[in-house]
N, C-alpha and C positions, 0 to 999 in steps of 0.2 A: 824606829822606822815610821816615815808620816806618809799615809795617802797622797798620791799623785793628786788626786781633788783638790787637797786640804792645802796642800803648795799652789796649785795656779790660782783658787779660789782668795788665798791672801795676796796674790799678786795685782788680781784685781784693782784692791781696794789702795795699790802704791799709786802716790801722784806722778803727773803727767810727768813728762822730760821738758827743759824750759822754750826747747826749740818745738815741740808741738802744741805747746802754750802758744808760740810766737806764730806758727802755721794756721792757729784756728783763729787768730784774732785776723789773720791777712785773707782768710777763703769766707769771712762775714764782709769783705770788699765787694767780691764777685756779687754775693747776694742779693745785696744792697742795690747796686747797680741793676740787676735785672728789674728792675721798676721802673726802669727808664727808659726799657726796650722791649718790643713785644714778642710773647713766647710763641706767637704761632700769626701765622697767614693763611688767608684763605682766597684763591682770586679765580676768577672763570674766563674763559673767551667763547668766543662765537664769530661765526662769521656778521652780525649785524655790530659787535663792539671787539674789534679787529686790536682797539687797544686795550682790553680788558675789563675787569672790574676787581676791584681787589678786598678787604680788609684785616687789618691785625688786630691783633686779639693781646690786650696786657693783660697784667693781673690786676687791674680795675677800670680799666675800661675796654672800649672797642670804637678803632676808628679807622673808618672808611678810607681809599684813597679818594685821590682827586678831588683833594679840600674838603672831605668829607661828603661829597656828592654819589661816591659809588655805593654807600649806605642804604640810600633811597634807590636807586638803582635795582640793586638787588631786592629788595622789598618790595619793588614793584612787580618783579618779576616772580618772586617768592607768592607773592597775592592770586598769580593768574594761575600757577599750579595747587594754589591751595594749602602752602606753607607759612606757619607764624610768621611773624614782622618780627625782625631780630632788631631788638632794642637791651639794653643793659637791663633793664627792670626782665626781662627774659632772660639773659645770661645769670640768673643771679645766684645761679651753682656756683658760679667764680666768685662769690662775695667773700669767700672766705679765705681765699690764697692768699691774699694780704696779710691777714692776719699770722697767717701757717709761717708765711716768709719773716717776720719777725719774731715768730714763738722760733724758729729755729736760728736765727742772730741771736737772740738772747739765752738760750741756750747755749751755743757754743762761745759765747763772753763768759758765763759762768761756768763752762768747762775747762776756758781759759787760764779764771782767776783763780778759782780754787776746788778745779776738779780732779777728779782720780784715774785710773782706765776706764774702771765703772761706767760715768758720765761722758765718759765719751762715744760708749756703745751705744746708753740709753740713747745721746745722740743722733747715732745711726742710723738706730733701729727707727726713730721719730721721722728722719729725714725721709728713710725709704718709703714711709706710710705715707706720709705728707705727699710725696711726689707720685704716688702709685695712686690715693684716692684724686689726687687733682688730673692724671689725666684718664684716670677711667670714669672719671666725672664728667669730663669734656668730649670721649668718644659716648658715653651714653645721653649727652645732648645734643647730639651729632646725631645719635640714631631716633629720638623725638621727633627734632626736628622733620627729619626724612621719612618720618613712620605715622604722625598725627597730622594728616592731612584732610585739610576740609572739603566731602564729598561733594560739595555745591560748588565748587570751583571751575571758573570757566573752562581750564583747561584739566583734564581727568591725567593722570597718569599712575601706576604701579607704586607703592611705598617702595622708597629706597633705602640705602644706608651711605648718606653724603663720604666720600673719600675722607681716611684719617690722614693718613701719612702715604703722598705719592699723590698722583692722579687719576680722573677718572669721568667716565666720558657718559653726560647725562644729558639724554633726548640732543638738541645741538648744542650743548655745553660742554666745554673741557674742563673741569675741575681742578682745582692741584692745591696740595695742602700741605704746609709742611712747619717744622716749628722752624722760630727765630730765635735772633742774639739773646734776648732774655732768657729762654730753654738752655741755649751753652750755660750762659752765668749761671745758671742755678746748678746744670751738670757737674759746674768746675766746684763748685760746694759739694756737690751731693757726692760724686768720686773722692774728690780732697778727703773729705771727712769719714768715707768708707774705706780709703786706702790706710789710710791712720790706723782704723780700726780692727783691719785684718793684720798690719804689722805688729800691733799688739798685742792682739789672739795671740799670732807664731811665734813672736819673741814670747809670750806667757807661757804657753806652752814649752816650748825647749830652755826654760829657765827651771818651770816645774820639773822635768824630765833629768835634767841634769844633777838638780838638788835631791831628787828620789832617788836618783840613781846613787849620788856619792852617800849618802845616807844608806845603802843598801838595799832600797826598796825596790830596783830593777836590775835583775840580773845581767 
């Protein structure tokens, strides 16, 4: 009779099946791709800029609309309240999502070619962090921003906390924040590769359960 353990715990370490080989090389597409597109927007209006002011946010850079002109725009107007100048050398929490985004392609190529269940958790478990510190990275420069304000500033106002996701209505500004196409693409990894992983759990699981069982181990 062998421990329930001692059976899922060798199942583990069974390699992949070749059609989740062929899934994890196709969900390092979407990846890839969100580099191309930005994961978030951020835009205001007002009654004086009726058509807005916008900018997106990649994972390595930040650009304005309106050919780049709503940049300064906003930092103009970020000056008279007494808010940093958002430039990249400021965002430079996001310097690292680059990185993150190809430590997890290269990863799942290696879970690919010659990984087990194992590696594909580790996997998971990587992606969720990855994606959990970059956007609580992103709301806690969100709330700097809105919170380190310079008291000599022409125009005084309350420390705020800029809108994350949805909108939100500051002195005569509408706010509205929400993420983009690059956010899906990474989603479609980040689920792709967690959906894998909990199919595996459950198929380990009731592989273990069964072998204990015909073995005797479960009445």
């Amino acid at each position: 009779m062998r421990p329930l353990a001692d059976t899922f715990w060798e199942f583990l370490d069974a390699p992949l099946r070749p059609r989740s080989r062929l899934l994890l090389i196709t969900l390092i597409v979407p990846l890839l791709l969100s580099f191309a597109f930005p994961l978030w927007r951020i835009s205001m209006k007002a009654p004086q800029y009726p058509d807005g002011l916008a900018m997106d946010i990649y994972s390595y850079k930040v650009v304005g609309g309106n050919d780049g002109h709503d940049i300064q725009e906003i930092n103009l107007l970020n000056h008279y309240i007494g808010m940093q100048t958002i430039t990249r050398q400021e965002l430079r929490d996001l310097d690292w999502i680059p990185f993150g985004l190809i430590a997890m392609a290269l990863l799942a190529l290696r879970a690919a070619l010659l990984g087990n269940v194992r590696t594909i958790i580790d996997l998971s478990m990587i992606a969720a962090y990855i994606s959990a510190v970059a956007f609580g990275r992103f709301v806690w420069m969100l709330w700097e921003f809105g919170h380190n304000l310079d008291p000599k500033a022409p125009v005084r106002i309350e420390p705020f906390m800029p809108v994350v996701v949805g909108e939100k209505q500051i002195a005569n500004f509408l706010t509205h924040s929400m993420p983009q196409f690059g956010s899906v693409l990474m989603g479609v990894f980040i689920v792709g590769v967690w959906g894998m992983t909990l199919c595996y759990l459950w198929r380990g699981r009731q592989q273990a359960r069964s072998l204990a069982s015909a073995a005797g181990g479960i009445s």
